[in-house]
N, C-alpha and C positions, 0 to 999 in steps of 0.2 A: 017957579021951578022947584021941585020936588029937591028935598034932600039929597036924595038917593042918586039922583039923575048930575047934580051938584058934585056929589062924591066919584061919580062914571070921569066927570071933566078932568076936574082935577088927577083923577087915576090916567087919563089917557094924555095928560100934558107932562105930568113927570115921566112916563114911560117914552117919549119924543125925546125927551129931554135928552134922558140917558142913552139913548138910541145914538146923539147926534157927540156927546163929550167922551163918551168911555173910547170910540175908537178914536178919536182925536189926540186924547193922552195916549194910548197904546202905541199910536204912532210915531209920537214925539219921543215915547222912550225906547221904542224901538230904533229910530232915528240916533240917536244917545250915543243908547248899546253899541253900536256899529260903529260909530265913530270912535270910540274908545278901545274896540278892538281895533282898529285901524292903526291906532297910535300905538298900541300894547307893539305890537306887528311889527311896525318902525326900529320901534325901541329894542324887540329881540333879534330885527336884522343885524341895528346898528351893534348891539353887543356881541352879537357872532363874527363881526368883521371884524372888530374890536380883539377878540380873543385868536380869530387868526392869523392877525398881522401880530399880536405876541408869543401866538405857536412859533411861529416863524422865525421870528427874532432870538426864542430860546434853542430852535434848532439850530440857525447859525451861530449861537455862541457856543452849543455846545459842542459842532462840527470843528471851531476855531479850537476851541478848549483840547478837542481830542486831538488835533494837530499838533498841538503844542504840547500833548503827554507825548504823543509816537516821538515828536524833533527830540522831546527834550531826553526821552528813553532812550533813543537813538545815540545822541551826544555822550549820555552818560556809560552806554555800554564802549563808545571808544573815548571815554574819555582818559583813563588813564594805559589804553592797548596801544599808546604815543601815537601813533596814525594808524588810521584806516588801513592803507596803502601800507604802513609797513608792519603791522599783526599787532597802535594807539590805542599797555600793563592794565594790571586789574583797576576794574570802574565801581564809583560810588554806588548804593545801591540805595533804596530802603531801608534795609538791617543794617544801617551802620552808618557810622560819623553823624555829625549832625549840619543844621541851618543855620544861620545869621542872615536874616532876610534871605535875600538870592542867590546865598556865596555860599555853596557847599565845604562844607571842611571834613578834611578825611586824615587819617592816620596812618604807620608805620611804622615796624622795627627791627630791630634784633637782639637780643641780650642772650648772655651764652661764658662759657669758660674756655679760655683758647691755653692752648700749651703745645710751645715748639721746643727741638732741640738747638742748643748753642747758638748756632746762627741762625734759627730761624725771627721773626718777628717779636713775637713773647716764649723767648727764655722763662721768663721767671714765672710761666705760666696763669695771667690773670683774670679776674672775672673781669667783663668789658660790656657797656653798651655798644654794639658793634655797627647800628644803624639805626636814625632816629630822622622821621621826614613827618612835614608838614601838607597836605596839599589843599589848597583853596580854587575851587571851580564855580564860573556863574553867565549866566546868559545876560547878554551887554544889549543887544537888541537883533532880534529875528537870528537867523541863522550866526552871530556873531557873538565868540566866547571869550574867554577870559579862564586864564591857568595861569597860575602860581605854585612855585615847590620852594618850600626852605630846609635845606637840608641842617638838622641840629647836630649828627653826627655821623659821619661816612667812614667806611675801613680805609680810604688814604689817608685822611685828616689826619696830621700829628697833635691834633688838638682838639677844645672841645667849642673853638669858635662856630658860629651862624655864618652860616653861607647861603648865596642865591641858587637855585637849582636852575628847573625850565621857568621861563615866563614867559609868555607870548598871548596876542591876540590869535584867534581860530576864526577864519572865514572859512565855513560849512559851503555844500552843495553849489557852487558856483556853477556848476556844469547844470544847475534848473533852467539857465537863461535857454539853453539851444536844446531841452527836454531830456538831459543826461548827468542824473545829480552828482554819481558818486566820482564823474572822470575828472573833476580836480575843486581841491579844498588847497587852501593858503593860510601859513602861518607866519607870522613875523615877529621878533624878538627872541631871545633867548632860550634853544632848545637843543635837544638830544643830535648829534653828527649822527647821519642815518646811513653811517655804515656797519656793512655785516648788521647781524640779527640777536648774537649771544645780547647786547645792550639791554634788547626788551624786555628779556626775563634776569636779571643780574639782582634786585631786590631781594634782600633777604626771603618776604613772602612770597614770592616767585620762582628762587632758585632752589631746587630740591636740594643743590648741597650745600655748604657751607664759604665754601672757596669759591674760586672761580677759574676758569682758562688761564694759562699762562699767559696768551694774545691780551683775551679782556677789552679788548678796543670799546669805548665810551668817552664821551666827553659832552660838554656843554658849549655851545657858542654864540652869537649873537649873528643872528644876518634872518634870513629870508627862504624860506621851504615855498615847494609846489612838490602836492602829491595827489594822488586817486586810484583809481582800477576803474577797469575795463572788462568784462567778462572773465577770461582765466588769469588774465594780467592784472600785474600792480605795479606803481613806480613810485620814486620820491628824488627830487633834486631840491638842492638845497646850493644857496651862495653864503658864506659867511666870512668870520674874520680869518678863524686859521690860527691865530694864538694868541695865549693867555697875555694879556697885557693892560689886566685891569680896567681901567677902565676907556683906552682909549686902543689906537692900533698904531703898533711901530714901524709898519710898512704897508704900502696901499695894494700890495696884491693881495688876492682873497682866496679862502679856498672854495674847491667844488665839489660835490660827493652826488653822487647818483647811485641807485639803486632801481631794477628790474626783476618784479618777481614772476612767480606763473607755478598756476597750481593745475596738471592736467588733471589731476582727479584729487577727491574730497579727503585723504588720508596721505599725498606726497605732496611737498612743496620742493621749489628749488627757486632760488635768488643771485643774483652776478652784483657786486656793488662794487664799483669803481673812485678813488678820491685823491685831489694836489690840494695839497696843505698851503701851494703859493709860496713865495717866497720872505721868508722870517727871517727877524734879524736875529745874528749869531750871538750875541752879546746881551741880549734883551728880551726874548723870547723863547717861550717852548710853547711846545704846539700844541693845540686844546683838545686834541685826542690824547688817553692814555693808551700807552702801549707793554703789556710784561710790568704791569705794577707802576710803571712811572710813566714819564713824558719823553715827545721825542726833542732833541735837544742836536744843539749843535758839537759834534766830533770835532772839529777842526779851527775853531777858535783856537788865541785871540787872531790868526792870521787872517782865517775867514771871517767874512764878513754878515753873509746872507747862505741858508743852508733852505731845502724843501724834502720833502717826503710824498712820495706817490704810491698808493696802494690799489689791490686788485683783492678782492674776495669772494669764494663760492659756495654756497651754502646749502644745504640740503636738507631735510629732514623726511619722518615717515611716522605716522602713526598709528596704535591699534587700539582696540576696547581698554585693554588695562595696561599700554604704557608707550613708549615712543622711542626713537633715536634721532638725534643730531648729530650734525659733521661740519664742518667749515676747512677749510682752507686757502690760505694766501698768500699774498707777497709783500715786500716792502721794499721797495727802492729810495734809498738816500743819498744826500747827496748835496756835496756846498761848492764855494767859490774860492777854496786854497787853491790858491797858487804854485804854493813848495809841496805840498804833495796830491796823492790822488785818495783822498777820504770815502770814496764809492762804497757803496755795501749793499749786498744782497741778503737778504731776509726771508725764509721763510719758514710758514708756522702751521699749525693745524690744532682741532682739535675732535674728539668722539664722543660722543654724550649715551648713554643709553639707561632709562628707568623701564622701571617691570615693577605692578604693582603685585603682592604677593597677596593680599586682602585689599579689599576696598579702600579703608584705608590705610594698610601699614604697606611701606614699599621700598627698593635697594634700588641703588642706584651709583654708577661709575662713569670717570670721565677720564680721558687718558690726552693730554696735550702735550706738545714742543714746541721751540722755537730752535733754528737754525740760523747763524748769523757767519760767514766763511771771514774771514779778518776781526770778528770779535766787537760788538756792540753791548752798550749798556743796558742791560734788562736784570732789573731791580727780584722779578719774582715773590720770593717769600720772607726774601732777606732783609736784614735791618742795616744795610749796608749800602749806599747807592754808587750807582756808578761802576758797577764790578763789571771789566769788559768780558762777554761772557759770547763762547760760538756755538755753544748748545745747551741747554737746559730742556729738562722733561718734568711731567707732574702727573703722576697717579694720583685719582681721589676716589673712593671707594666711602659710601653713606650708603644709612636707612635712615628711613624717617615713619611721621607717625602724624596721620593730620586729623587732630580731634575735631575740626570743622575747615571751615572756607577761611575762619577768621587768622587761626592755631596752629601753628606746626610745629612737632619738634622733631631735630634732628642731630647725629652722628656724625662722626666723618672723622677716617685716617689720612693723611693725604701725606705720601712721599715724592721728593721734590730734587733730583741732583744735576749736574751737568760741569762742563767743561770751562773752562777759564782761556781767555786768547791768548793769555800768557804761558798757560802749560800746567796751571795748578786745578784744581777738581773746588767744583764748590759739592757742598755735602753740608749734614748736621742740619740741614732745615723741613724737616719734615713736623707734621702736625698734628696731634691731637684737639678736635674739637665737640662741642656740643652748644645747641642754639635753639631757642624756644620765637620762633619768628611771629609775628601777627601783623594785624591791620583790625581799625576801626573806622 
């Protein structure tokens, strides 16, 4: 066999060769390839589900999350307007007060120079802190709050003692159960008697003037509120103790107060508030509403034994672009259990409120109140005097003010003040000059 012909063989056994391995491998990595995108494939399902069920997850926290800004916005704009239901003072906001974990704290005051004549309050005309409050607000869990107020110093206080304001638990939206949030919310522990409406605005940073109503009805008590609204209606019932007696109650009847608002359109309101103070004991008790600067109290002690106070109020208001009016009026029926004589009295009182801004923000503002008592009731007023049985008293108060922000006010105010004595003598000399730089933080 030739060379050549040698050289043909071996040329035509490697060319077989190659013929029969090259697709073999190609196959087998072809084979490979395939499998490994296979897996790749897997691996990007699995991660896409993966990243779904954590889309998912982040949208429902962040759905929860935004719930609990709206609840928690919601709470904070009535947090301090006192109830929904009755219009529950100004609310914590962002700009202002600070945190301690979950417990909002916020501030208040007044500081100012008062000067009355002879009989009024400050003769001697002095600078005064005139109001100084605490309030601490916090979410306890889901729709369930938590208020606290310490008041450091109040215009009744003869002193510069610490006292307990509102405290109460707040159960929100209870009306969610049957798909009707706002028709009642419940409070329990120590809170504002929700009669009449002058109360809600009475803070210094709230009340454009300086003073207040002769009426002035407010007080603190402990018991049990049920309030809400309902399309143009609002209401608040409340059971509590009825009188101040520290820490415990000297008689087991209680009082009751109810109120019913309704606002037919977005710029009038009107309110009816009805309240029995229960029967207090005469020798132990005065009653936890103030009324005309002090407390209602028992006439006819030491004979009587148990006195009570029943009251009716009607309230109106109306508002415009730059300013407003209020009106109230009511009654007061009292009344105890002498024997040797007949201690009845008839009460009644009013008052008018009207602001007009002149600039945005500088604005005047007057209020003109009485009381009327026919046999002469003790109504304290302006006077540093208590006890003076008095069957009519009036109070002009005439202010400007000037509000360098939401936080700042300052204000003005004359206020003349005179009336009649049951006895036949004139009260007089208590009229007022004031000025008051009011805030909140």
């Amino acid at each position: 066999m030739s060379h050549a012909y040698r050289v043909l063989c071996y040329g035509v056994f490697l060319a077989a060769l190659c013929s029969y391995s090259v697709p073999s491998v190609l196959a087998q990595d072809t084979t490979d390839l395939k499998k490994e995108l296979q897996e790749l494939r897997e691996q990007n399902r699995l991660l896409q589900n993966q990243l779904q069920q954590q889309q998912g997850m982040i949208d429902q926290l962040n759905h929860k999350f935004s719930d609990f800004e709206k609840t928690n916005a919601q709470h904070e704009s009535d947090w301090r307007t006192k109830e929904q239901a009755e219009g529950t003072t100004p609310a914590p906001d962002s700009s202002k007060g600070f945190s301690i974990g979950n417990v909002a704290i916020t501030g208040e005051g007044g500081v100012g120079f008062f000067d009355t004549q002879a009989n009024g309050r400050y003769p001697n005309a002095p600078f005064r802190v005139d109001e100084a409050r605490l309030f601490f607000d916090a979410l306890v869990w889901e729709d369930v709050y938590f208020y606290g107020q310490v008041d450091l110093i109040t215009p009744q206080a003869t002193d510069n003692g610490l006292y307990l304001g509102e405290l109460y638990l707040q159960f929100e939206n209870l009306g969610k159960y049957w798909g009707m949030d706002q028709t009642l919310n419940a409070r329990l522990g120590q809170f504002y008697i929700p009669f009449g409406e002058e109360y809600q605005h009475r803070f210094a940073i709230d009340d454009p003037l300086i003073s207040h109503s002769l009426s002035d009805l407010w007080g603190y008590d402990p018991g049990v509120e049920l309030y809400g609204s309902w399309r143009k209606l609002s209401y608040v019932a409340a059971v509590q103790n009825g009188g101040i007696s520290t820490l415990n109650a000297n008689t087991a009847d209680k009082s009751v107060t109810g109120r019913i608002g309704y606002d037919p359109v977005s710029w009038f309101h009107l309110s009816l508030s009805g309240m029995r103070t229960g029967d207090l004991n005469a020798t132990k008790d005065v009653s936890g509403i103030w009324f005309g600067n002090g407390l209602f109290q028992s006439i006819g002690s030491p004979t009587a034994s148990l006195f009570h106070v029943n009251l009716a109020e009607l309230d109106a208001s109306a508002k415009w672009k730059t300013g407003y009016v209020r009106a109230a009026g009511g009654y007061v029926d009292y009344n105890d259990n002498n024997t040797t004589m007949d201690d009845h009295r008839d009460i009644y009182y009013y008052y008018i409120e009207a602001l007009q801004h002149l600039t945005p923000k500088f604005y005047g503002v007057t209020r003109l109140s009485q009381i009327r008592a026919a046999g002469g009731y003790p109504i304290v007023g302006d006077t540093a005097t208590f006890g003076l049985p008095t069957s009519d008293l009036w109070r002009l108060s005439l202010g400007l003010g000037y509000t360098l922000n939401s936080h700042l006010v300052l204000k003005v105010e004359y206020m003349f003040e005179q009336g009649q004595l049951s006895t036949g003598g004139t009260r007089s000399h208590e009229n007022m000059f004031a000025t008051e730089a009011a805030f909140k933080f």
